[in-house]
VOGU-3710 file (C-alpha; in Angstrom, 3 decimals, decimal comma):
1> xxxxxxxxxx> -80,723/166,636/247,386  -81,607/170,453/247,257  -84,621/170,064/249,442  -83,659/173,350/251,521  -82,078/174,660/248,178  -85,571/177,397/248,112  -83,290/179,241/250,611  -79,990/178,412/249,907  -77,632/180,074/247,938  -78,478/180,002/243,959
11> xxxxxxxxxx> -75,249/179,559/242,896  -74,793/176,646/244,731  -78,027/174,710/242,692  -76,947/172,402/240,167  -80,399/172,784/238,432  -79,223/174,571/236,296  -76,302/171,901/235,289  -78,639/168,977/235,106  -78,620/169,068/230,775  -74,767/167,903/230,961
21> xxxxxxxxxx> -76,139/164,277/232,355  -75,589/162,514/235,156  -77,142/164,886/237,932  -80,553/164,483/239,265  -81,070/167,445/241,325  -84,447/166,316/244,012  -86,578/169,414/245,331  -89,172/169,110/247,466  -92,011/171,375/248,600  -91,768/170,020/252,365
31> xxxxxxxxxx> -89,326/172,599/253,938  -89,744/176,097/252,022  -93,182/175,860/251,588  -94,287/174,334/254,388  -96,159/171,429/252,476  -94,402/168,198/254,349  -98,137/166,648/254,711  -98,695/166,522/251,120  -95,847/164,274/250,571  -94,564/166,156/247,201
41> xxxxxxxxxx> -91,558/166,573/245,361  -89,872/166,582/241,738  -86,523/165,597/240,359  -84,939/167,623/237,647  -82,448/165,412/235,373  -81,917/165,275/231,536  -83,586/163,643/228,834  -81,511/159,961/228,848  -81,669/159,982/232,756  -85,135/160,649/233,070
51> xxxxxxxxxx> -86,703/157,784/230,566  -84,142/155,716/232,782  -85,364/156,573/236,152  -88,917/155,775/234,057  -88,060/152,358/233,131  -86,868/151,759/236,425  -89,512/153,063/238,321  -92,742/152,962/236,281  -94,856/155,853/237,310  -95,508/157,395/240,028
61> xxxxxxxxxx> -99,114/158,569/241,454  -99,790/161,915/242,731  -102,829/163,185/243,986  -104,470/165,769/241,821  -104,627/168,314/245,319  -101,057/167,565/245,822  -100,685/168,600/242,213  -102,687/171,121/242,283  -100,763/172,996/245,221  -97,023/171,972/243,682
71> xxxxxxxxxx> -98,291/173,787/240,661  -99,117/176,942/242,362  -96,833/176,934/244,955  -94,152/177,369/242,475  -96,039/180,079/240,762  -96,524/182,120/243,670  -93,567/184,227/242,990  -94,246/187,019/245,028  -95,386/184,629/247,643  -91,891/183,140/247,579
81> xxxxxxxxxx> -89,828/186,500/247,603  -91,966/187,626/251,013  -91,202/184,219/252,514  -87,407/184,418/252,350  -87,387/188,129/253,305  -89,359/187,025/256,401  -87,261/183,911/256,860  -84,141/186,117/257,013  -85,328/188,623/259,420  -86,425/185,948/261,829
91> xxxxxxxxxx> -83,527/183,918/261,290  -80,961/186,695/262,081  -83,887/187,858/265,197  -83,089/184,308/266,322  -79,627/184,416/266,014  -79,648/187,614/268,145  -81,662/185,885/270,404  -79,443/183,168/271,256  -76,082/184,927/271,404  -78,111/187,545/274,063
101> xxxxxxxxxx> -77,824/184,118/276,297  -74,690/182,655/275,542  -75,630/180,126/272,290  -73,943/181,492/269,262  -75,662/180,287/266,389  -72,627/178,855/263,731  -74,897/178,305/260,604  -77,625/176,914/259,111  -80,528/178,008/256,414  -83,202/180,712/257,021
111> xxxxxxxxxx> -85,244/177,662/257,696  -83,404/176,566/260,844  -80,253/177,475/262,944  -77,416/175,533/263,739  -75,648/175,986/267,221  -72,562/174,187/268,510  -72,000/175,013/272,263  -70,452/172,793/275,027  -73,438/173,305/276,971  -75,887/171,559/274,161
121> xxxxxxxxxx> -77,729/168,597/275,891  -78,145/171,152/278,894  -80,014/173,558/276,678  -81,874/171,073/275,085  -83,126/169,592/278,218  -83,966/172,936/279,417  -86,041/173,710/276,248  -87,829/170,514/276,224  -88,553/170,888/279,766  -90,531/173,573/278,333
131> xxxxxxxxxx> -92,097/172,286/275,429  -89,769/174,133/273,061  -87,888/170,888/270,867  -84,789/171,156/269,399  -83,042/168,411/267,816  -80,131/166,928/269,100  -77,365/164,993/267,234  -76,320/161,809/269,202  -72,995/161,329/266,807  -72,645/165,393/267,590
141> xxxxxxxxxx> -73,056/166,513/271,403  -72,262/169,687/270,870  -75,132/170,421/268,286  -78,394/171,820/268,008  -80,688/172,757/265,282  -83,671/174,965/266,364  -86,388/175,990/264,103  -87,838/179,290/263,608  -90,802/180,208/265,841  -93,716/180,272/264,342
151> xxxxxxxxxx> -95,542/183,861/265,794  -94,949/186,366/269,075  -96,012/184,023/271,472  -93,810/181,133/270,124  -90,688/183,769/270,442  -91,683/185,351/273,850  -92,039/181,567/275,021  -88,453/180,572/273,958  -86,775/184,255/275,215  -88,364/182,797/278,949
161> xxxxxxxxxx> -87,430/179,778/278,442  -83,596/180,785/277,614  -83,504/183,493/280,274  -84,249/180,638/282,357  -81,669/178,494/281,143  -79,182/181,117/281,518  -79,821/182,031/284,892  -79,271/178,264/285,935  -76,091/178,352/284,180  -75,097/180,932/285,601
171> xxxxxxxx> -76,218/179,498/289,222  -74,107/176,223/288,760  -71,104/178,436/287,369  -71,658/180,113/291,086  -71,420/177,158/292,653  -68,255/175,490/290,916  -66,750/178,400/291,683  -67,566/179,481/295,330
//
């Protein structure tokens, strides 16, 4: 599954490994490019395993608009080159963002960021006290994934809403400790 693979590192695609057999690499046009509504995706697989996934399957109906977008989303080159140069600058503006009030980000894609912090259900509380959703990992307390805003206001809403957070943090740390 290389569905975030659009911004992932290249070398790590086995695309282009797929001729040897056996690998079906599965891309979809959901995360990168924003299309999750369209429902639309490929596989990439030799010769052998694609007449078997055929047989197996029979076809499979897409919409000609779905088509139609697939086909030039993936043609847009210079489309795609000024996406992941804006991903990355608001990824690492994120990042900054977060460490400024105590969440240090520990990985992730340019698509979302990954924090681990002891504090995790508190922030995402906070946030979703304030609209702002994160998601939270039941099997994982101590991780969040947060998305990239999506313009200024988006970002000057989630600075308030983690100054906010930090100053209660801070207030309860206070409090423990007087």
């Amino acid at each position: 599954d290389e569905a975030f693979m659009d911004v992932g590192p290249g070398a790590e695609s086995l695309a282009g490994n797929v001729g040897q057999g056996g690998i079906v690499v599965l891309r979809s046009f959901g995360k990168f490019f924003g299309l999750a509504g369209i429902r639309l995706g490929f596989a990439l697989a030799d010769t052998l395993t694609v007449e078997r996934l055929e047989t197996q399957l029979g076809p499979w109906a897409v919409a000609g608009p779905a088509l139609e977008y697939g086909i030039r989303a993936l043609g847009d080159l210079d489309w795609q080159a000024a996406m992941r140069g804006r991903l990355a600058q608001d990824a690492a503006r994120l990042d900054k963002l977060f460490a400024r009030f105590g969440a240090t980000v520990a990985g992730g894609t340019t698509l979302f960021r990954y924090l681990r912090l002891p504090e995790a259900a508190g922030l995402f509380s906070a946030l979703g006290e304030r609209g702002i959703l994160l998601r939270h990992f039941a099997q994982r307390p101590q991780v969040l994934r947060a998305g990239l805003p999506g313009d200024e206001a988006e970002w000057q809403r989630l600075e308030a809403a983690l100054a906010d957070w930090a100053s209660l943090r801070e207030d309860r740390t206070k409090e423990t400790n007087a």
